[in-house]
LOTOR-163695 format. One record per atom (N, C-alpha, C, O): residue in three letters; x negated, y negated, z negated. Coordinates in steps of 0.1 Angstrom, whole numbers, padded with zeros to 4 digits, always signed. Each point is the difference from the previous one (the first is absolute). Layout:
<atom><residu>Ala</residu><east>X</east><north>Y</north><up>Z</up></atom>
...
This chain:
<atom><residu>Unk</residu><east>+0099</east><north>-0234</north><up>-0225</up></atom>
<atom><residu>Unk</residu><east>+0006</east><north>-0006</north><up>+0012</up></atom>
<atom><residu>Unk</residu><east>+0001</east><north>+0010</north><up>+0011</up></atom>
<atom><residu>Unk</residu><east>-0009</east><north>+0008</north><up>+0001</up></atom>
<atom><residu>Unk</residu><east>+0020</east><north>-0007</north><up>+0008</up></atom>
<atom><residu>Unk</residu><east>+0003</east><north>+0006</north><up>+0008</up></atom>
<atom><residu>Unk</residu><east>-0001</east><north>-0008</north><up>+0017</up></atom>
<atom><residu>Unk</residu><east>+0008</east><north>-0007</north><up>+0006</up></atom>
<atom><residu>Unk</residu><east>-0017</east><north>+0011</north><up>-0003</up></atom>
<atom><residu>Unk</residu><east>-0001</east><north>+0000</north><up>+0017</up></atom>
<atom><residu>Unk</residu><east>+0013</east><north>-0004</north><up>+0008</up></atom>
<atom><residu>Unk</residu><east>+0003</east><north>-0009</north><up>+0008</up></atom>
<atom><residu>Unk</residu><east>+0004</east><north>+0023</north><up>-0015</up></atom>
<atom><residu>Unk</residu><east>+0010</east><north>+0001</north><up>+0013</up></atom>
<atom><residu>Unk</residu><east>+0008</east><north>+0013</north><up>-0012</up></atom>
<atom><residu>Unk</residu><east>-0005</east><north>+0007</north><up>-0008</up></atom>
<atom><residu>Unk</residu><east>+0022</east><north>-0008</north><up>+0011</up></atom>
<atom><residu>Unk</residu><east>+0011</east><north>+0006</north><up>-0008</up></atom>
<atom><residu>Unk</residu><east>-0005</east><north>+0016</north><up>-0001</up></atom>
<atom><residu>Unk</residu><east>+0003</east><north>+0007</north><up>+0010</up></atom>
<atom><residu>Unk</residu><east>-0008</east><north>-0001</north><up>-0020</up></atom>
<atom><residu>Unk</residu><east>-0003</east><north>+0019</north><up>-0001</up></atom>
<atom><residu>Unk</residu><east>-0011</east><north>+0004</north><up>+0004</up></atom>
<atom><residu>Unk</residu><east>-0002</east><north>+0012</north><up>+0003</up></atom>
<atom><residu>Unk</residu><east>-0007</east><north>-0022</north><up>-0001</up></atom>
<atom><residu>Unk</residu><east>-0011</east><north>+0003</north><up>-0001</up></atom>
<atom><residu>Unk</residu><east>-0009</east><north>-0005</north><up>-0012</up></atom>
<atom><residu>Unk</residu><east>+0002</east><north>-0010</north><up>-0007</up></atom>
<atom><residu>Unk</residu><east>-0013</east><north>+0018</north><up>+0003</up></atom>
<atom><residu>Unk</residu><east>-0010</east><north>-0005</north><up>-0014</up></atom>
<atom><residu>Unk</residu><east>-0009</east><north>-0011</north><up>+0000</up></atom>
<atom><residu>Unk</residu><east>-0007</east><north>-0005</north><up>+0008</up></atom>
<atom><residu>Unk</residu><east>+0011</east><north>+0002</north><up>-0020</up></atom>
<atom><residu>Unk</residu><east>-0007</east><north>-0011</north><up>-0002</up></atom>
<atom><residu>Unk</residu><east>-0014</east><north>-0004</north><up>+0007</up></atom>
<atom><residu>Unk</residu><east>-0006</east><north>+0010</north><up>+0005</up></atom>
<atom><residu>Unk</residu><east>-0001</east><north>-0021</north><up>-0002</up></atom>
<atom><residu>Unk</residu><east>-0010</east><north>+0000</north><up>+0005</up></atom>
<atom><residu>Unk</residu><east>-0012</east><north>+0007</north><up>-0011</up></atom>
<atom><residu>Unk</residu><east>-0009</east><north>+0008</north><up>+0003</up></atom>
<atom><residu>Unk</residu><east>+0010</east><north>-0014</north><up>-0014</up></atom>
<atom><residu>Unk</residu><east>-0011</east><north>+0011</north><up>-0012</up></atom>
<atom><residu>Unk</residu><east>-0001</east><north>+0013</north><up>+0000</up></atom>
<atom><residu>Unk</residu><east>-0010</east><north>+0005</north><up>-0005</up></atom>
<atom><residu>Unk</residu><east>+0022</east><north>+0005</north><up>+0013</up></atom>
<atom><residu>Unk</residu><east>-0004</east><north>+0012</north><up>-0003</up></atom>
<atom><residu>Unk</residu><east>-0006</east><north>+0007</north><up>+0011</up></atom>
<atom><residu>Unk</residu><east>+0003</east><north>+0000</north><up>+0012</up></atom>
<atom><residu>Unk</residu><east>-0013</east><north>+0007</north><up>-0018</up></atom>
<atom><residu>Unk</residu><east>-0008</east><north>+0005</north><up>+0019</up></atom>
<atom><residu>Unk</residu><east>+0008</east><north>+0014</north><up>+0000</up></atom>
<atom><residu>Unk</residu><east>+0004</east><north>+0008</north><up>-0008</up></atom>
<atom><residu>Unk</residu><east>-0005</east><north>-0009</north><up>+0025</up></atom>
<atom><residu>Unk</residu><east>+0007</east><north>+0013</north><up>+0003</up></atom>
<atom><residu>Unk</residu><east>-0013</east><north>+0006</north><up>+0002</up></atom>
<atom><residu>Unk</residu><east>-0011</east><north>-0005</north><up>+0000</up></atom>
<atom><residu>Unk</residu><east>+0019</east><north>+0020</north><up>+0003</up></atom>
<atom><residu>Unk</residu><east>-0008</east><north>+0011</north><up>+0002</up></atom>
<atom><residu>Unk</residu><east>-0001</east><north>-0004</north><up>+0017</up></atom>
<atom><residu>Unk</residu><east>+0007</east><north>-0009</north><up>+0004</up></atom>
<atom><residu>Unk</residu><east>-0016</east><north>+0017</north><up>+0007</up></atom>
<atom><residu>Unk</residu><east>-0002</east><north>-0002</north><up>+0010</up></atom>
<atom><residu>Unk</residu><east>+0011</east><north>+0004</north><up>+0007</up></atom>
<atom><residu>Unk</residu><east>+0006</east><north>-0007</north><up>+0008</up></atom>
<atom><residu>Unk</residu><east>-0001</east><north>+0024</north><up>-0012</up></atom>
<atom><residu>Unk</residu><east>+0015</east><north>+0006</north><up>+0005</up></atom>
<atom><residu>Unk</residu><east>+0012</east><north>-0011</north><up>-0006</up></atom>
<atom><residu>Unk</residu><east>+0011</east><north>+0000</north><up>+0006</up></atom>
<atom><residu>Unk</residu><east>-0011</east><north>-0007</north><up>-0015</up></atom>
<atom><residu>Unk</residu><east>+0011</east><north>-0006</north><up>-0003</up></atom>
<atom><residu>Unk</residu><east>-0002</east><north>-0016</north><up>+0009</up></atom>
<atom><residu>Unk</residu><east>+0011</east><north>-0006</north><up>+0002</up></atom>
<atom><residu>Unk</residu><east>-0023</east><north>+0000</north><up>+0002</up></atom>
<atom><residu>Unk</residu><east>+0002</east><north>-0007</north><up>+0011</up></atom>
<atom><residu>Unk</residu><east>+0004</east><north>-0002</north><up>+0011</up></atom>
<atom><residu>Unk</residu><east>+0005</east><north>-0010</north><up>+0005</up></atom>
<atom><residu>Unk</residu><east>-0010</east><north>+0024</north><up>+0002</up></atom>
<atom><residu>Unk</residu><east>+0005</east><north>+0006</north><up>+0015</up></atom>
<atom><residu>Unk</residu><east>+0011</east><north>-0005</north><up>-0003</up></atom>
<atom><residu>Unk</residu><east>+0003</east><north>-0011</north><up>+0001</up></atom>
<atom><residu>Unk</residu><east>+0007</east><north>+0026</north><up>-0005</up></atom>
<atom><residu>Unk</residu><east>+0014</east><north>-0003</north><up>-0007</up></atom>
<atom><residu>Unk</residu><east>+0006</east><north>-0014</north><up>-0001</up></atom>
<atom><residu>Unk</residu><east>+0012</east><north>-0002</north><up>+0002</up></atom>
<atom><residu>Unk</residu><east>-0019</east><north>-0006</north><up>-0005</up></atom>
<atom><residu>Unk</residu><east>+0006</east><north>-0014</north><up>-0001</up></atom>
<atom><residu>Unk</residu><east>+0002</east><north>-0008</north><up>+0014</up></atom>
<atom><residu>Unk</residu><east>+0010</east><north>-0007</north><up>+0003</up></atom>
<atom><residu>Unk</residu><east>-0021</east><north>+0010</north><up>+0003</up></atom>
<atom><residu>Unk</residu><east>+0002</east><north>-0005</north><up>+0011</up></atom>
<atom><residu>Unk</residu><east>+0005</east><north>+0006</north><up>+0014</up></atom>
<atom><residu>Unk</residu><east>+0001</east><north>-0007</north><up>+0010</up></atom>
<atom><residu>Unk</residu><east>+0003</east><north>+0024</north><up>-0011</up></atom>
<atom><residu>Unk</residu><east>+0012</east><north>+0005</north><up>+0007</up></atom>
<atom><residu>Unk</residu><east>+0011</east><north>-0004</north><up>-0008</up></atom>
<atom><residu>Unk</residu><east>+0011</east><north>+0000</north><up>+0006</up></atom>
<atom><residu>Unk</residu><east>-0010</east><north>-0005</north><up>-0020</up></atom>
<atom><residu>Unk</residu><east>+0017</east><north>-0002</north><up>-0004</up></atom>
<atom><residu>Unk</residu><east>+0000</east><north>-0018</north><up>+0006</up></atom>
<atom><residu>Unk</residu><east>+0010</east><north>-0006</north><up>+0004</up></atom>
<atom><residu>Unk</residu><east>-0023</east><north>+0001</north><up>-0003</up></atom>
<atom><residu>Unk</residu><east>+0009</east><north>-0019</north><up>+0004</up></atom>
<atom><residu>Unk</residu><east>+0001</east><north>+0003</north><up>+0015</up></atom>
<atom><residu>Unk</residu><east>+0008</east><north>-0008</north><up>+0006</up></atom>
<atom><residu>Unk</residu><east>-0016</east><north>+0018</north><up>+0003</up></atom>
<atom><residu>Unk</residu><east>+0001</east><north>-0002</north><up>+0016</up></atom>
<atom><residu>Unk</residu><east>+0010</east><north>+0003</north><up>+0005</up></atom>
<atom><residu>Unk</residu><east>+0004</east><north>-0004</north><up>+0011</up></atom>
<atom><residu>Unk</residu><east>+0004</east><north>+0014</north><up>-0023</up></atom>
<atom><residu>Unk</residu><east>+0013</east><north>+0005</north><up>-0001</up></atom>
<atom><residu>Unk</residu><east>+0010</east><north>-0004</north><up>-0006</up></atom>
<atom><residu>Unk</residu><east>+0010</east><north>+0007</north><up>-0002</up></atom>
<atom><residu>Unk</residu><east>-0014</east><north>-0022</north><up>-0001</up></atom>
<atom><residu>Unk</residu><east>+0011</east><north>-0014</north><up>-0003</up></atom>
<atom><residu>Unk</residu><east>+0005</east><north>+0010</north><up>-0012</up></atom>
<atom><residu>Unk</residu><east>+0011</east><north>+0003</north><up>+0002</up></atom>
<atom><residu>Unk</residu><east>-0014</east><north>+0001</north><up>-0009</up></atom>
<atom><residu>Unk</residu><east>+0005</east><north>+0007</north><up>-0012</up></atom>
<atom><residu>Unk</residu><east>+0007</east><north>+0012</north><up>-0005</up></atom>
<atom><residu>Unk</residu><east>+0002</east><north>+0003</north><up>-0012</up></atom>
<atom><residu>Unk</residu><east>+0000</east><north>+0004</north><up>+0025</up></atom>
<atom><residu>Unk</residu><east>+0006</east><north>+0009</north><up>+0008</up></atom>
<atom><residu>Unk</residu><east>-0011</east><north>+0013</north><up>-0010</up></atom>
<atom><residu>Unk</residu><east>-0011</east><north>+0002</north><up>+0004</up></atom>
<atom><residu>Unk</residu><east>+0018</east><north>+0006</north><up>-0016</up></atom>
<atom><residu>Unk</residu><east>-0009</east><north>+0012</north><up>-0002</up></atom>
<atom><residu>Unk</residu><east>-0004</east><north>+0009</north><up>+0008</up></atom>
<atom><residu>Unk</residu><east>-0012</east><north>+0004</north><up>+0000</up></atom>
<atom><residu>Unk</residu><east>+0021</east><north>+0001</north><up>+0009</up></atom>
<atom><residu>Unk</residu><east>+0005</east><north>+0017</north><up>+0007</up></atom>
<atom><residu>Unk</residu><east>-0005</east><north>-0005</north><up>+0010</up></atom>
<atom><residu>Unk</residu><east>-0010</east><north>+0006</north><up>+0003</up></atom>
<atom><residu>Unk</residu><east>+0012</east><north>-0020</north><up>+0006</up></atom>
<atom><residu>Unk</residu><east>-0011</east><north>-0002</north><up>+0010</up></atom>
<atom><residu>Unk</residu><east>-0016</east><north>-0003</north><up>+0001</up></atom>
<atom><residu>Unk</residu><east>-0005</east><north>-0002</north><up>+0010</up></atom>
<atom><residu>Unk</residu><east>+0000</east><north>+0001</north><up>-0021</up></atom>
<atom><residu>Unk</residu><east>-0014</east><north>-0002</north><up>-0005</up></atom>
<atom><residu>Unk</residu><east>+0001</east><north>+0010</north><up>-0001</up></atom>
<atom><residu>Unk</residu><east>-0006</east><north>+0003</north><up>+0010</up></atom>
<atom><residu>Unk</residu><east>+0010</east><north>+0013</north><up>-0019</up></atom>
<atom><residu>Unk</residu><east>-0003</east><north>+0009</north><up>-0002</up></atom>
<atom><residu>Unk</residu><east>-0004</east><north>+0009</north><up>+0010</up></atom>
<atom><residu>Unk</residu><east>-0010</east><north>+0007</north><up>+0003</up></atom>
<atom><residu>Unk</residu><east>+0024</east><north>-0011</north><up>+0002</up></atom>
<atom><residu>Unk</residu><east>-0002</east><north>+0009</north><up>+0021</up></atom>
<atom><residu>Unk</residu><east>-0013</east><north>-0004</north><up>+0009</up></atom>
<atom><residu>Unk</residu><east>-0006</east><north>+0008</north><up>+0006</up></atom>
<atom><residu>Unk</residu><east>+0003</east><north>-0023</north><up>-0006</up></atom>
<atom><residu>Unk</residu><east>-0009</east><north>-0005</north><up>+0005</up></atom>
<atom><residu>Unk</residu><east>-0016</east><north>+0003</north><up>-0003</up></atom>
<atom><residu>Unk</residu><east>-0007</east><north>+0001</north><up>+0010</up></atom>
<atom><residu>Unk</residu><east>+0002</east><north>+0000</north><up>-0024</up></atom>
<atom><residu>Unk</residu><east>-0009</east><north>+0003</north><up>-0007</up></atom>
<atom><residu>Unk</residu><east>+0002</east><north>+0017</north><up>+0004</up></atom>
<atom><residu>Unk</residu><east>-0009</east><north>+0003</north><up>+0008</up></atom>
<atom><residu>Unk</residu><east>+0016</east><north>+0005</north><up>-0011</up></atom>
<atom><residu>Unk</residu><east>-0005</east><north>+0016</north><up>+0004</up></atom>
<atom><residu>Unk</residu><east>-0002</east><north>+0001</north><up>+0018</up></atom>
<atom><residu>Unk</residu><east>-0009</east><north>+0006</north><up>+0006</up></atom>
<atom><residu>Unk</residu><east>+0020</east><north>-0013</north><up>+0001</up></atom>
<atom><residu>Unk</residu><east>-0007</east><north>-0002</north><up>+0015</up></atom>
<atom><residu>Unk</residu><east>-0018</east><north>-0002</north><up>+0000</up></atom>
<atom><residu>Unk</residu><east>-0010</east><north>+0008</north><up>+0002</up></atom>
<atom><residu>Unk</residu><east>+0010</east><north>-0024</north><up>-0006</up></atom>
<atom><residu>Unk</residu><east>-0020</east><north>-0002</north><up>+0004</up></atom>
<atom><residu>Unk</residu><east>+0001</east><north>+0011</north><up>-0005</up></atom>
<atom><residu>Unk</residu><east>+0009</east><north>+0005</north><up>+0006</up></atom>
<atom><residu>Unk</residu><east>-0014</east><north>+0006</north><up>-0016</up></atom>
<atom><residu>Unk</residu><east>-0004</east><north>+0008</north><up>-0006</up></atom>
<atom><residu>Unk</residu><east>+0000</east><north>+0008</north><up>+0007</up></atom>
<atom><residu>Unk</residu><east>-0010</east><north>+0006</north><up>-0002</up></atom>
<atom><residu>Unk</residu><east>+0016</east><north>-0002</north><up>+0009</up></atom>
<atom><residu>Unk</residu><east>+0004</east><north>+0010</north><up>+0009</up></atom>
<atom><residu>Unk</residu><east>-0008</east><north>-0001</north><up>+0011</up></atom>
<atom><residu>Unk</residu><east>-0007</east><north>+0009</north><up>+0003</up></atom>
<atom><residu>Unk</residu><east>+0008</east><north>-0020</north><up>+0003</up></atom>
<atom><residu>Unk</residu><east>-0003</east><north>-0004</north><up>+0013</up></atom>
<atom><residu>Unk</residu><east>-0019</east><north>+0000</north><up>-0003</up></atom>
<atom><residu>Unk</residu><east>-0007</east><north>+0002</north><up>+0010</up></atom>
<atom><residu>Unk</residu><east>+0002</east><north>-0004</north><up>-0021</up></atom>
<atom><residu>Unk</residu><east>-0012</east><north>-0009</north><up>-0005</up></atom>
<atom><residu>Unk</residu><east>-0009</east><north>+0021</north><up>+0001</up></atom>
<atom><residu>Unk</residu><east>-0011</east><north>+0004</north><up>+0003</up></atom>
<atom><residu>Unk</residu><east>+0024</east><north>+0004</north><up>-0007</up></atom>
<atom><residu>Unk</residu><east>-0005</east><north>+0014</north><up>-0005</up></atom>
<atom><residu>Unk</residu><east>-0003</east><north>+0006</north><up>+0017</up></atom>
<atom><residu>Unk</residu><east>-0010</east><north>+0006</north><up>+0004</up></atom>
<atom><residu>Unk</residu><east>+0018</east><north>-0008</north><up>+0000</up></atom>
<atom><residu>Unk</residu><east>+0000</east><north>+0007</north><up>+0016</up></atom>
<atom><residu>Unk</residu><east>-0012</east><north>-0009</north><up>+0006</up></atom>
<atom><residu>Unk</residu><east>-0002</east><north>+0007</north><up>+0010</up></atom>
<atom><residu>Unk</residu><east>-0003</east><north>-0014</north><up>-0011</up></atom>
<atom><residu>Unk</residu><east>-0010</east><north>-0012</north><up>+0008</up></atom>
<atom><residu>Unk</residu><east>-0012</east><north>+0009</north><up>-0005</up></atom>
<atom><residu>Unk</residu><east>-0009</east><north>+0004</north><up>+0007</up></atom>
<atom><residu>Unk</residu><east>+0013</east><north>-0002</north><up>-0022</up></atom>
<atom><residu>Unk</residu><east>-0018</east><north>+0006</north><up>-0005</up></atom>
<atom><residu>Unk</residu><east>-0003</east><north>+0016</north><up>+0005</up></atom>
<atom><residu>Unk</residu><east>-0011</east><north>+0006</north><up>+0001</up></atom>
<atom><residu>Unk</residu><east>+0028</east><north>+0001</north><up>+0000</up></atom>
<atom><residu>Unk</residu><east>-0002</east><north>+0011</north><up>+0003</up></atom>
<atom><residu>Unk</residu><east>-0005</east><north>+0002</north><up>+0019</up></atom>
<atom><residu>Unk</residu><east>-0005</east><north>+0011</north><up>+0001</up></atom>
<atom><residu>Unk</residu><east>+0005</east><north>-0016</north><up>+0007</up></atom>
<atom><residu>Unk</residu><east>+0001</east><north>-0007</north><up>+0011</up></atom>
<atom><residu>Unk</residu><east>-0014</east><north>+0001</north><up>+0000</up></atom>
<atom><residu>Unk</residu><east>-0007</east><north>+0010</north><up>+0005</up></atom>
<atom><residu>Unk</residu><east>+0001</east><north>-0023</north><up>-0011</up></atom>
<atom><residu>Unk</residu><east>-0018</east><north>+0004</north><up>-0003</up></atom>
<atom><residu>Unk</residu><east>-0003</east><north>+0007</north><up>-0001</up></atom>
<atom><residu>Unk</residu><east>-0006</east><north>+0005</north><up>+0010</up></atom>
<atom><residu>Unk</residu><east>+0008</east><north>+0003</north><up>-0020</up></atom>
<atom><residu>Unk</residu><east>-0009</east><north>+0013</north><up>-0007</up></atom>
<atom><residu>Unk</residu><east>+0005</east><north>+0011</north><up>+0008</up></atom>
<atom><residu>Unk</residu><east>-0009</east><north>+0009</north><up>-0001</up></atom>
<atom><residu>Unk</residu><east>+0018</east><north>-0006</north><up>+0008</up></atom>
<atom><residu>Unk</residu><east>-0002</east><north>+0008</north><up>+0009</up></atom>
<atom><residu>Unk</residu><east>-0014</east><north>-0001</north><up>+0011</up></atom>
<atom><residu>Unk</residu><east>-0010</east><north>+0007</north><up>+0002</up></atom>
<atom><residu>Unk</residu><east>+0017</east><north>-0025</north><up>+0006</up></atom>
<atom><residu>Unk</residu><east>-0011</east><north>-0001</north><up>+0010</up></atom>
<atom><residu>Unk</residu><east>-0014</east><north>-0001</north><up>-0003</up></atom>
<atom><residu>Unk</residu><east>-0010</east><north>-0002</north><up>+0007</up></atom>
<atom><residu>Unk</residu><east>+0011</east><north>+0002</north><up>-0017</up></atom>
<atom><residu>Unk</residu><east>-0021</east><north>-0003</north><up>-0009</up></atom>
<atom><residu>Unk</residu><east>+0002</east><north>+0020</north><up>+0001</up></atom>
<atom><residu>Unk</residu><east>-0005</east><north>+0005</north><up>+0010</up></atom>
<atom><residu>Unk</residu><east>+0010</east><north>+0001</north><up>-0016</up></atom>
<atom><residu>Unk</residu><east>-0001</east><north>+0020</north><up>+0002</up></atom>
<atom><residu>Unk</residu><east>-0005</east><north>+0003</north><up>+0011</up></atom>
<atom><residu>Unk</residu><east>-0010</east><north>+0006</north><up>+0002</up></atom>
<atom><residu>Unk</residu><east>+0020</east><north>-0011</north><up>+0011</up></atom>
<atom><residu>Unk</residu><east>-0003</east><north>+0001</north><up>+0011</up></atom>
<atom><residu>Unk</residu><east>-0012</east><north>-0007</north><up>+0004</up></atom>
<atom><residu>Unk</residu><east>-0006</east><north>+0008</north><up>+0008</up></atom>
<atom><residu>Unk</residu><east>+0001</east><north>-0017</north><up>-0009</up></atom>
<atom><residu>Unk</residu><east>-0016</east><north>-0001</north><up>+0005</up></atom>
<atom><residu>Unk</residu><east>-0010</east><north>+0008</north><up>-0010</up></atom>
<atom><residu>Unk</residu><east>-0010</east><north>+0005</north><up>+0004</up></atom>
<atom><residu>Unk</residu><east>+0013</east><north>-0004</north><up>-0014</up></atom>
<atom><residu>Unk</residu><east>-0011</east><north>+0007</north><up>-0010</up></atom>
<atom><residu>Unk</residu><east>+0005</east><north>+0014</north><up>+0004</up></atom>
<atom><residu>Unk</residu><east>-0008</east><north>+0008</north><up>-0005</up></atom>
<atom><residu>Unk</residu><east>+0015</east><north>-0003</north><up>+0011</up></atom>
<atom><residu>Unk</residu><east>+0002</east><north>+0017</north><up>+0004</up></atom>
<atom><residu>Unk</residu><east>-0014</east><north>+0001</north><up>+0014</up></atom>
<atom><residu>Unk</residu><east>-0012</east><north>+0004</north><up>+0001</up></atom>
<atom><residu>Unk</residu><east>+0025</east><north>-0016</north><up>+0011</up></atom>
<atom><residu>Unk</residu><east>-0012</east><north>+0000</north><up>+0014</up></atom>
<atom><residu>Unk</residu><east>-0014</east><north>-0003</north><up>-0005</up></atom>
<atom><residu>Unk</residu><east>-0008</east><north>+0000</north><up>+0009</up></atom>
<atom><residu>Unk</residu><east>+0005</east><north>-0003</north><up>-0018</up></atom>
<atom><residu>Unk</residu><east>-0015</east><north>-0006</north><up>-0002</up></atom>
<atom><residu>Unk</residu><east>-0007</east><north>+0015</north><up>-0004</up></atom>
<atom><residu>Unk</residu><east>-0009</east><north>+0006</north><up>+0005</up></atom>
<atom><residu>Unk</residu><east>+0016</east><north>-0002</north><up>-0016</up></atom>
<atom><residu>Unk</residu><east>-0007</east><north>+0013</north><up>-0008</up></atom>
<atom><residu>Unk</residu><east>+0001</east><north>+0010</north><up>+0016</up></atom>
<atom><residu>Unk</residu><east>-0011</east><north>+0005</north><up>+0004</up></atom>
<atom><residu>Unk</residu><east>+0022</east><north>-0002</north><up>+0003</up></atom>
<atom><residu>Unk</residu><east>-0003</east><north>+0010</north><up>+0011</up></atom>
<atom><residu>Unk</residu><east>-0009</east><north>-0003</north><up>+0009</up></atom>
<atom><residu>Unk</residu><east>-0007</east><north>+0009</north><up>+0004</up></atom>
<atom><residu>Unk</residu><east>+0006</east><north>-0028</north><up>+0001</up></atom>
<atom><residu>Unk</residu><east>-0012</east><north>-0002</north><up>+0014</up></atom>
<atom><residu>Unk</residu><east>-0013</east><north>+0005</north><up>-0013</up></atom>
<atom><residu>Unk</residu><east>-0009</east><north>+0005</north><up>+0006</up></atom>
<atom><residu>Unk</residu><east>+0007</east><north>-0005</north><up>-0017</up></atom>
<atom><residu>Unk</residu><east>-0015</east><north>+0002</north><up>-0009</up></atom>
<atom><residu>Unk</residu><east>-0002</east><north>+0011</north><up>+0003</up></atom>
<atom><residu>Unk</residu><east>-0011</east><north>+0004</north><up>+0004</up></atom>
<atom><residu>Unk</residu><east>+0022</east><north>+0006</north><up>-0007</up></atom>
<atom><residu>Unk</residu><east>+0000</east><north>+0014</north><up>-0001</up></atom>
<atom><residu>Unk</residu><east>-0008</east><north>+0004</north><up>+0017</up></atom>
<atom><residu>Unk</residu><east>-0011</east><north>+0006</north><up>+0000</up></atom>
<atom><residu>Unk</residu><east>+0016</east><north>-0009</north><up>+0010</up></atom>
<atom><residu>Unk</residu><east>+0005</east><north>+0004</north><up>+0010</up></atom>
<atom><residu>Unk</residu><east>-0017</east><north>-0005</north><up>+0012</up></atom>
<atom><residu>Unk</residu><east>-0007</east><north>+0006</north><up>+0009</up></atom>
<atom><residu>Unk</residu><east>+0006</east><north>-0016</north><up>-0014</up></atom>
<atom><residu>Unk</residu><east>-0017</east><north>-0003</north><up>+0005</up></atom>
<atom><residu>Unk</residu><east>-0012</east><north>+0006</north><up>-0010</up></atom>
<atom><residu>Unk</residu><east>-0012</east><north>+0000</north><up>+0003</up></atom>
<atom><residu>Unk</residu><east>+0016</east><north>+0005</north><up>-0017</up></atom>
<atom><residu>Unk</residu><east>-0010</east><north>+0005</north><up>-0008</up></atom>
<atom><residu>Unk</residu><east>+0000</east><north>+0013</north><up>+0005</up></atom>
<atom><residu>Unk</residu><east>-0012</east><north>+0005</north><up>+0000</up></atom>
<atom><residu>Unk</residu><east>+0023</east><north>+0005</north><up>+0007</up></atom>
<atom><residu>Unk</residu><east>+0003</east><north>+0007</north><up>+0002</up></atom>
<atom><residu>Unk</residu><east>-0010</east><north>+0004</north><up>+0014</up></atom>
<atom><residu>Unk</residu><east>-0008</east><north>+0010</north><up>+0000</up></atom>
<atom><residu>Unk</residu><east>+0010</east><north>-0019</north><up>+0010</up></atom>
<atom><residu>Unk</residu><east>-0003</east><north>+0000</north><up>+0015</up></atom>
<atom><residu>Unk</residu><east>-0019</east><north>-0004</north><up>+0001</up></atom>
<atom><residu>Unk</residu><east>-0006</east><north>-0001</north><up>+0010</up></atom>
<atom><residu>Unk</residu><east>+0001</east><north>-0001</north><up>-0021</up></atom>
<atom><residu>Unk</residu><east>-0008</east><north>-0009</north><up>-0004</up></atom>
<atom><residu>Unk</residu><east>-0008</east><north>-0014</north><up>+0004</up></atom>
<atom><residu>Unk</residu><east>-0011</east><north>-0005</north><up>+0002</up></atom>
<atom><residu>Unk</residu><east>+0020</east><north>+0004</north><up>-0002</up></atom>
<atom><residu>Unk</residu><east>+0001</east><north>-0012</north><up>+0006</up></atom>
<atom><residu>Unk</residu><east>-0003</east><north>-0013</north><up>-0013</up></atom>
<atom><residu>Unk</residu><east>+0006</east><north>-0001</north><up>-0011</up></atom>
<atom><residu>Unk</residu><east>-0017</east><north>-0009</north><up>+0018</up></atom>
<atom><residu>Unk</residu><east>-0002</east><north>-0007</north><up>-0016</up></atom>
<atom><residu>Unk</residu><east>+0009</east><north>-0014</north><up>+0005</up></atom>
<atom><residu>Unk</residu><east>+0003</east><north>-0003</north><up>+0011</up></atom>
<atom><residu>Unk</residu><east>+0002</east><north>-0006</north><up>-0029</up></atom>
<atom><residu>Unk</residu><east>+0008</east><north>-0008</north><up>+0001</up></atom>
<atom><residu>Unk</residu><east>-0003</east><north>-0015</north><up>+0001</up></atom>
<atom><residu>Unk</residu><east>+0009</east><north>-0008</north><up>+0001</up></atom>
């Protein structure tokens, strides 16, 4: 039995990437190229968010290793 027209049966389990996929192809009313477009955007957007962090996590773990350096230095205790 079918759910809904081109999509799989309810018996067969999808893979996790093939459910995403399913659900940018119905938010995208059926639309491939705009699920496609849509799914590499979040991706995109999801990649720059994490690069974003991990810069700003570098930048405190840099200032932290220099104020350590910098009072171990002066001797100064912490």
């Amino acid at each position: 039995m079918h759910a809904h027209p081109h999509e799989p049966p309810v018996e067969i389990r999808l893979t996790e990437a093939e459910t995403i996929a399913l659900a940018y192809r119905r938010a995208a009313r059926g639309d491939t190229w705009a699920a496609l477009v849509q799914a590499v955007q979040d991706a995109l957007t999801d990649l720059s968010e994490v690069e974003r962090r991990t810069a700003q996590r570098d930048r405190l773990i840099s200032y932290g290793y220099i104020r350590g350096s910098v009072s171990k230095a002066a001797g100064t205790a912490e």
